[in-house]
SETOR-706271 format. One record per residue (C-alpha): z, x, y; residue number from 1. Coordinates in steps of 0.05 Angstrom, whole numbers, plus 5000, padded with zeros to 4 digits. Layout:
BEGIN
<up->Z, east->X, north->Y, n->NUM>
...
This chain:
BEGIN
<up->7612, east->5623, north->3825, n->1>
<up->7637, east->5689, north->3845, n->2>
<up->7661, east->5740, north->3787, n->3>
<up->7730, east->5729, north->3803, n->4>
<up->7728, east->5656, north->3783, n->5>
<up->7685, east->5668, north->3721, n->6>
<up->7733, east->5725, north->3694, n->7>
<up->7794, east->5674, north->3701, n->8>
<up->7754, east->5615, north->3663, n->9>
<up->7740, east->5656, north->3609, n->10>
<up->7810, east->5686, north->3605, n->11>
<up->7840, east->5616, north->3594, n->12>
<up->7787, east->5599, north->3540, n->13>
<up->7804, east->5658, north->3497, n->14>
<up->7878, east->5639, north->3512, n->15>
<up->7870, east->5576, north->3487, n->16>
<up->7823, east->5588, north->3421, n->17>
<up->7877, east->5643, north->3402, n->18>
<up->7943, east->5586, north->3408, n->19>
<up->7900, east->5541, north->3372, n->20>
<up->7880, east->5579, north->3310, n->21>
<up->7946, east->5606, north->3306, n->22>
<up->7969, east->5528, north->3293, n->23>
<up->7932, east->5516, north->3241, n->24>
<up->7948, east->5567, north->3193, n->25>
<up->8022, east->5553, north->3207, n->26>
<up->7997, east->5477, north->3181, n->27>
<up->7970, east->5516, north->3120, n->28>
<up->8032, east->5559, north->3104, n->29>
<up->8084, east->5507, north->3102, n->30>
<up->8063, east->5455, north->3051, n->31>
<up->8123, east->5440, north->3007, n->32>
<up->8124, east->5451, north->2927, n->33>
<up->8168, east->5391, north->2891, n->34>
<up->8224, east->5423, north->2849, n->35>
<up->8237, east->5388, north->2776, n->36>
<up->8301, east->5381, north->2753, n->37>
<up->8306, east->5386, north->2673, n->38>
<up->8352, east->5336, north->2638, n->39>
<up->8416, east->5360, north->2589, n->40>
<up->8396, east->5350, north->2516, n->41>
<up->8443, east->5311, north->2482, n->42>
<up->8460, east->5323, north->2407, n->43>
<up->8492, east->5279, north->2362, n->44>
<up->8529, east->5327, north->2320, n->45>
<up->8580, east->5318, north->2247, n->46>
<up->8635, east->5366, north->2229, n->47>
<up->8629, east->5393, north->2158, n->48>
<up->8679, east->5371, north->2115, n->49>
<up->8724, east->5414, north->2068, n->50>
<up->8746, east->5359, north->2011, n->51>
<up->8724, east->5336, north->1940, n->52>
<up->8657, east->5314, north->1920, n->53>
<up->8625, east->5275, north->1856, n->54>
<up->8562, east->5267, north->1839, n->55>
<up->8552, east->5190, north->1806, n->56>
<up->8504, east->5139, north->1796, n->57>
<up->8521, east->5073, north->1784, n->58>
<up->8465, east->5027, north->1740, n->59>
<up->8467, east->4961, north->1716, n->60>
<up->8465, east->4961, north->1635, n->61>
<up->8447, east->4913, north->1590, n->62>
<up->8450, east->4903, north->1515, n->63>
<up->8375, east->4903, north->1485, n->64>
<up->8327, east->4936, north->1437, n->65>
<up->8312, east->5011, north->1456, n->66>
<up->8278, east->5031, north->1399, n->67>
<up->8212, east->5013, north->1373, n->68>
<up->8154, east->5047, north->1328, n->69>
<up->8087, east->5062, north->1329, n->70>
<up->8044, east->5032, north->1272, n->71>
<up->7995, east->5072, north->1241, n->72>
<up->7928, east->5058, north->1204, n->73>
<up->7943, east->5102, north->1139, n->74>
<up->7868, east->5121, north->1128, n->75>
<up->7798, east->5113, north->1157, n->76>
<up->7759, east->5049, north->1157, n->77>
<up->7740, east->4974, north->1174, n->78>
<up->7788, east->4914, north->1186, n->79>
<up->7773, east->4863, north->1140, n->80>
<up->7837, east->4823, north->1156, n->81>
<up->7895, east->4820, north->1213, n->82>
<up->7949, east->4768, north->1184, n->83>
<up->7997, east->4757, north->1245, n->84>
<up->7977, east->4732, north->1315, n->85>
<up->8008, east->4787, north->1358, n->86>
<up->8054, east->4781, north->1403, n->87>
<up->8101, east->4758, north->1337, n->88>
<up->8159, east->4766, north->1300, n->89>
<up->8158, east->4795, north->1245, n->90>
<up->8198, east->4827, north->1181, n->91>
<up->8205, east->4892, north->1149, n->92>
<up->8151, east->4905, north->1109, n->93>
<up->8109, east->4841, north->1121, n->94>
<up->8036, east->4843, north->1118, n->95>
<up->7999, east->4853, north->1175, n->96>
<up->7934, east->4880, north->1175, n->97>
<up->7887, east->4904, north->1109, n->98>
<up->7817, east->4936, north->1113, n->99>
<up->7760, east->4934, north->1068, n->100>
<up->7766, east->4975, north->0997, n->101>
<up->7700, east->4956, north->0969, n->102>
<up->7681, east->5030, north->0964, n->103>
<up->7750, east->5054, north->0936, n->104>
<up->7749, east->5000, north->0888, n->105>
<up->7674, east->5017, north->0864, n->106>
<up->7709, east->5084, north->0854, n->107>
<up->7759, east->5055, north->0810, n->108>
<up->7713, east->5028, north->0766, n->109>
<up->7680, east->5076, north->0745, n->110>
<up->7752, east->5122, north->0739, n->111>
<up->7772, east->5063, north->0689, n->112>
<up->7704, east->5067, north->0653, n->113>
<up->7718, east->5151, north->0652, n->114>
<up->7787, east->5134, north->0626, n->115>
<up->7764, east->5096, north->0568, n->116>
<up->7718, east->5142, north->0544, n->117>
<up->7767, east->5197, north->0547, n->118>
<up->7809, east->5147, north->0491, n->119>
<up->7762, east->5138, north->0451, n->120>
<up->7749, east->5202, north->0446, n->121>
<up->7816, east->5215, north->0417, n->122>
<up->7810, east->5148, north->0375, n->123>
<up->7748, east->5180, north->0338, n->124>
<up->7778, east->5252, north->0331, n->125>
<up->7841, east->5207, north->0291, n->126>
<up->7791, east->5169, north->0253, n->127>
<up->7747, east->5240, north->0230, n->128>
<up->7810, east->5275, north->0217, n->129>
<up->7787, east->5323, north->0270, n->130>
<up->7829, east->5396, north->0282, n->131>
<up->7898, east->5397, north->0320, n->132>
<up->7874, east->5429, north->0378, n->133>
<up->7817, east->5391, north->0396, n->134>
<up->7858, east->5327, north->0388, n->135>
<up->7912, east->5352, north->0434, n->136>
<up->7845, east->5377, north->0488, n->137>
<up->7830, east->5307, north->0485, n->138>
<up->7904, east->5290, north->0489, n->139>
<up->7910, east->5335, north->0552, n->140>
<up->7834, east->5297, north->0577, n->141>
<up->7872, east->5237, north->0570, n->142>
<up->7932, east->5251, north->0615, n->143>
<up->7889, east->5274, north->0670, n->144>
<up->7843, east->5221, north->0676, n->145>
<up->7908, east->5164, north->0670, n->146>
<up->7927, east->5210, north->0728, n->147>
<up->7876, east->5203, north->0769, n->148>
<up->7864, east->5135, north->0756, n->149>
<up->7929, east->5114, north->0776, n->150>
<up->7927, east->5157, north->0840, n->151>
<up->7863, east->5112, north->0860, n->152>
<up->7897, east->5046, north->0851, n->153>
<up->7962, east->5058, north->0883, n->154>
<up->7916, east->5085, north->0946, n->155>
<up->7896, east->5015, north->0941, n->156>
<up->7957, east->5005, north->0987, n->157>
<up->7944, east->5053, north->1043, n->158>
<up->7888, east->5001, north->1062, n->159>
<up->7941, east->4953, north->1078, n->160>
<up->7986, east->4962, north->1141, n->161>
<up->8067, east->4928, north->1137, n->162>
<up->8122, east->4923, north->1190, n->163>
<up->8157, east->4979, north->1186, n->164>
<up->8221, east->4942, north->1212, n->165>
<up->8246, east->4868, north->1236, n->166>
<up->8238, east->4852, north->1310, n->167>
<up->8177, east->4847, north->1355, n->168>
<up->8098, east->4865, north->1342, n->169>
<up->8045, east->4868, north->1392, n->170>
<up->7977, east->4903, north->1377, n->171>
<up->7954, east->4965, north->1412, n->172>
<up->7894, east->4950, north->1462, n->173>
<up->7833, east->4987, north->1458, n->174>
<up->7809, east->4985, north->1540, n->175>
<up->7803, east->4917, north->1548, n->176>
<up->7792, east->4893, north->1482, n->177>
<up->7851, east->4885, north->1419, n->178>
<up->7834, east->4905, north->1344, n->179>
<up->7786, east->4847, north->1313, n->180>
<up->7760, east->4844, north->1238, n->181>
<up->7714, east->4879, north->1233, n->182>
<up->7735, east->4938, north->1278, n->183>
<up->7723, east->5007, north->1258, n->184>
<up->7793, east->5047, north->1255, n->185>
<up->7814, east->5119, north->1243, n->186>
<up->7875, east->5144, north->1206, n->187>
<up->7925, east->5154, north->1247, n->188>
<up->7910, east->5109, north->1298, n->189>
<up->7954, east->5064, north->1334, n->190>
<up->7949, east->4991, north->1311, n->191>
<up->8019, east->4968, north->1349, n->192>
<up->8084, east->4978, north->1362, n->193>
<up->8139, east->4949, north->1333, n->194>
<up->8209, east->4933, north->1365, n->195>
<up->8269, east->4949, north->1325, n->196>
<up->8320, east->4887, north->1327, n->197>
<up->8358, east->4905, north->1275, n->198>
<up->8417, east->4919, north->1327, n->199>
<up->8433, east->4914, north->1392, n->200>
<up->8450, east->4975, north->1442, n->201>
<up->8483, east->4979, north->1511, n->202>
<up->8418, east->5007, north->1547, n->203>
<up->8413, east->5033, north->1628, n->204>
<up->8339, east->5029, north->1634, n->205>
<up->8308, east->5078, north->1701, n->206>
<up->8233, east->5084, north->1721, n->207>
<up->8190, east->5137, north->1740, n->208>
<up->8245, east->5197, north->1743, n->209>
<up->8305, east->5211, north->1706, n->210>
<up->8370, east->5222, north->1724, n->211>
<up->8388, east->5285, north->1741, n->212>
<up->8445, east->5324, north->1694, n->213>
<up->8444, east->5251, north->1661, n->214>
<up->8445, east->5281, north->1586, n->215>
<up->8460, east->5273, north->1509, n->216>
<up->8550, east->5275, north->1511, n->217>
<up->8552, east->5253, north->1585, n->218>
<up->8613, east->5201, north->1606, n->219>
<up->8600, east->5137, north->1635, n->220>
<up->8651, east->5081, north->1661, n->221>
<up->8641, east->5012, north->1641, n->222>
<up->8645, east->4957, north->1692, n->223>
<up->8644, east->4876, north->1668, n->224>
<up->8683, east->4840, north->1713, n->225>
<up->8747, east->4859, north->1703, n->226>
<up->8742, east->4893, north->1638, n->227>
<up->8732, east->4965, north->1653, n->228>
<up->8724, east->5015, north->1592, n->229>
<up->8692, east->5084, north->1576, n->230>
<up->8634, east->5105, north->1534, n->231>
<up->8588, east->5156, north->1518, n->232>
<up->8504, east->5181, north->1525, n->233>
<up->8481, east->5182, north->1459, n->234>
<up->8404, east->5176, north->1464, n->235>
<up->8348, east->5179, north->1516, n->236>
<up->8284, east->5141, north->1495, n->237>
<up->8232, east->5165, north->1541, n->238>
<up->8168, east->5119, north->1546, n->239>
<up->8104, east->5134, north->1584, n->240>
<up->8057, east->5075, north->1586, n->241>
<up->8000, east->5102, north->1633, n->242>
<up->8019, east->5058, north->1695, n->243>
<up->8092, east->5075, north->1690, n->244>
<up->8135, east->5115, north->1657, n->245>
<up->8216, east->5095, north->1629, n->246>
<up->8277, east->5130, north->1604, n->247>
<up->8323, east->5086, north->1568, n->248>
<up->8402, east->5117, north->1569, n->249>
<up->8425, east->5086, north->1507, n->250>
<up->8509, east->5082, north->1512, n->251>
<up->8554, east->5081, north->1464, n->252>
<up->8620, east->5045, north->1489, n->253>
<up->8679, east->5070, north->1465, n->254>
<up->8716, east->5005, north->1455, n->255>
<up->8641, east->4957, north->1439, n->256>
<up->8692, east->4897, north->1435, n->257>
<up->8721, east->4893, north->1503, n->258>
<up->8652, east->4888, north->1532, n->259>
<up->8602, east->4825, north->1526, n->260>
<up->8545, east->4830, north->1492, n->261>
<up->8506, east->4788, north->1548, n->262>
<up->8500, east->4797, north->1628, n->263>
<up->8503, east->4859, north->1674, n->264>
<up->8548, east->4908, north->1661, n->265>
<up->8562, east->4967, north->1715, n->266>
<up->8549, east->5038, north->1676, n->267>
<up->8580, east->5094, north->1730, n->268>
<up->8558, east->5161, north->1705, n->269>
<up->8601, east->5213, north->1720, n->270>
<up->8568, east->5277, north->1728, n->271>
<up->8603, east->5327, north->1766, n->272>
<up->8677, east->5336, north->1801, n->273>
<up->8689, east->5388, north->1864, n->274>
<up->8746, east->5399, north->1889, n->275>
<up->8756, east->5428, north->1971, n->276>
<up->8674, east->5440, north->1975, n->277>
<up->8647, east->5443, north->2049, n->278>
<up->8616, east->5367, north->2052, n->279>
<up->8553, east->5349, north->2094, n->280>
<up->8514, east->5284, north->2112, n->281>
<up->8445, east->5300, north->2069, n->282>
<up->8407, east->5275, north->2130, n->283>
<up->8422, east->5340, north->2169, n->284>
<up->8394, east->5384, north->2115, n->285>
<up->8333, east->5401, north->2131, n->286>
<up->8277, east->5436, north->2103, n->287>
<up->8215, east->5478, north->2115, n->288>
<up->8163, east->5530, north->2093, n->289>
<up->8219, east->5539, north->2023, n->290>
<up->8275, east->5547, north->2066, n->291>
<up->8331, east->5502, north->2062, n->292>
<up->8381, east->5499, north->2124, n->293>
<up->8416, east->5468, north->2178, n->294>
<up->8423, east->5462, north->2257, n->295>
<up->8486, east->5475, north->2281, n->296>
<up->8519, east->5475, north->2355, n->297>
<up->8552, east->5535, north->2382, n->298>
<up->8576, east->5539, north->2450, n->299>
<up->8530, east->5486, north->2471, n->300>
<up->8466, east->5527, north->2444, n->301>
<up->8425, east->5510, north->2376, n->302>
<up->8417, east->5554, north->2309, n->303>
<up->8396, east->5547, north->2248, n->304>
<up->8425, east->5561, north->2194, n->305>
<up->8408, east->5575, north->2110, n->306>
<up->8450, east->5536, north->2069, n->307>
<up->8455, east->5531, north->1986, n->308>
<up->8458, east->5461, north->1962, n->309>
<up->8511, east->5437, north->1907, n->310>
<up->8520, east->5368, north->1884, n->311>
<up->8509, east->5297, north->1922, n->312>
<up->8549, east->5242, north->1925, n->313>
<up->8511, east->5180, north->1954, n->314>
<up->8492, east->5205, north->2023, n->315>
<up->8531, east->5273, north->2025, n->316>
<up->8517, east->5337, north->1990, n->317>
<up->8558, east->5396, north->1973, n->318>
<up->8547, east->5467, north->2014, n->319>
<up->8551, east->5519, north->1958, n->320>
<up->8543, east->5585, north->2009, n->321>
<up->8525, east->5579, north->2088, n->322>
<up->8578, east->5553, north->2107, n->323>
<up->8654, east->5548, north->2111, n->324>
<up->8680, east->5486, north->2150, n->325>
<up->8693, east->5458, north->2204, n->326>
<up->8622, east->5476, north->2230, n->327>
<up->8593, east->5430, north->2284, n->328>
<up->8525, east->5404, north->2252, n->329>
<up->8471, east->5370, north->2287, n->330>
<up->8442, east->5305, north->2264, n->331>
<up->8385, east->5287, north->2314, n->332>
């Protein structure tokens, strides 16, 4: 092959490797990137309210027994009888439980034997026609031993335990077990409690946590039917009973004889009255890190927002400072 042949052979070669390289990285260069579209966020959004606000709470009431008393071992010792079967009823100042007084009456005896030989002393003196002042020593011997003799036998009674009022008894447990003769006791301990029934008292009875600004003086409206009346707060009997704990409102109505003393009646307590507050749901409060705010929509973008909380009123709440009205709030 002659060089003129070769030289146009490898012309078209390097022609074609340049056109063909040149393809591929224009392959490379074009490969297309998706583009995402983002959605609109919808919010679901409350104006606040300017109007009035109350804060209530409505409890069914019934007429029971609030009060009842701890009963008390007067002193140290050993049951030697319990005379009720608790749960009972019983009466004030019935019997209900004595403990041994063998020691205290051993005491006595020889405080009588003490006594007497403090009299006769005072019998002879008479008899020998003894000085003035030794028969008014005696005399004064005398006094102080009747003294303390007496003392001892009235203490007699501090072994004995009584209903302190009529209604209800039931005996304190001691872990798993009740009192039983026998059963070593210290003073001041708790042998049962005893439920006044001596009269009845329109009672609101809540668990665990009190109601708040619910206090001694506050109104409440009276709902039975169609009897409505008024009344008062006059007591809160707080219990705690290690698995729970109770406050019992105790109501005094103002006019007792338009109400029943049986079935439910509606107690409203009226707390507090606002008049043209700023008004919220309480479900777009929201709260975080101690702050206390809100999310509110302006011009289509979100902020947050502080707010001071007032009163509530079922599911609303009043806005003390953060806000002024009208204010687009967002819910979700």
């Amino acid at each position: 092959m002659d060089n003129s042949k070769r030289f146009l052979i490898l012309t078209i070669c390097a022609l074609t490797a340049l056109f063909s390289g040149c393809g591929k990285k224009k392959q490379q260069d074009e490969i297309s990137v998706p583009i995402l579209e983002t959605k609109s966020v919808t919010y679901k959004t409350v104006n606040a309210e300017i109007r009035d606000i109350s804060q209530k709470y409505e409890q069914p009431g019934v007429y029971g027994y609030p009060y009842s008393q701890k009963v008390r071992f007067p002193v140290s010792g050993q049951i030697k009888s319990i005379d009720v079967e608790a749960p009972c009823e019983v009466k004030n100042g019935q019997l209900l439980c004595t403990l041994y007084t063998d020691d205290l009456e051993e005491e006595i005896e020889k405080e009588k034997i003490r006594l007497d030989q403090v009299k006769s002393t005072v019998d002879t003196l008479y008899e020998n026609n003894a000085d003035a002042d030794q028969i008014t020593m005696a005399q004064y011997d005398v006094q102080i031993e009747q003294m303390r003799y007496d003392k001892m036998v009235a203490s007699l009674d501090d072994y004995n335990v009584y209903a302190p009022c009529d209604g209800d008894f039931s005996i304190e447990q001691q872990g798993w077990n009740s009192y039983n003769v026998n059963s070593v006791v210290n003073e001041g301990a708790v042998f049962g409690y005893a439920t006044d029934k001596n009269e009845k008292y329109l009672c609101v009875e809540v668990f665990d946590s009190k109601l708040s600004n619910v206090n001694f003086g506050t109104t409440v409206k009276l709902e039975q039917g169609a009897t409505t009346s008024t009344g008062t707060v006059t007591d809160i009997v707080f219990k705690d009973s290690g698995d729970y704990s109770k406050y019992t409102y105790v109501i005094s109505p103002d006019n007792a004889d338009e109400l029943l003393d049986f079935g439910d009646i509606n107690v409203v307590f009226d707390i507090y009255s606002r008049l043209d507050s700023v008004v919220i749901p309480k479900k777009a409060v929201k709260e975080l890190s101690g702050r206390t705010y809100v999310n509110l929509l302006i011009d289509g973008v979100k902020v947050e927002q502080d707010v001071e909380l007032g009163i509530e009123d079922n599911g609303d709440v009043e806005i003390v400072s953060g806000l002024s009205g009208d204010e687009q709030i967002i819910m979700n």
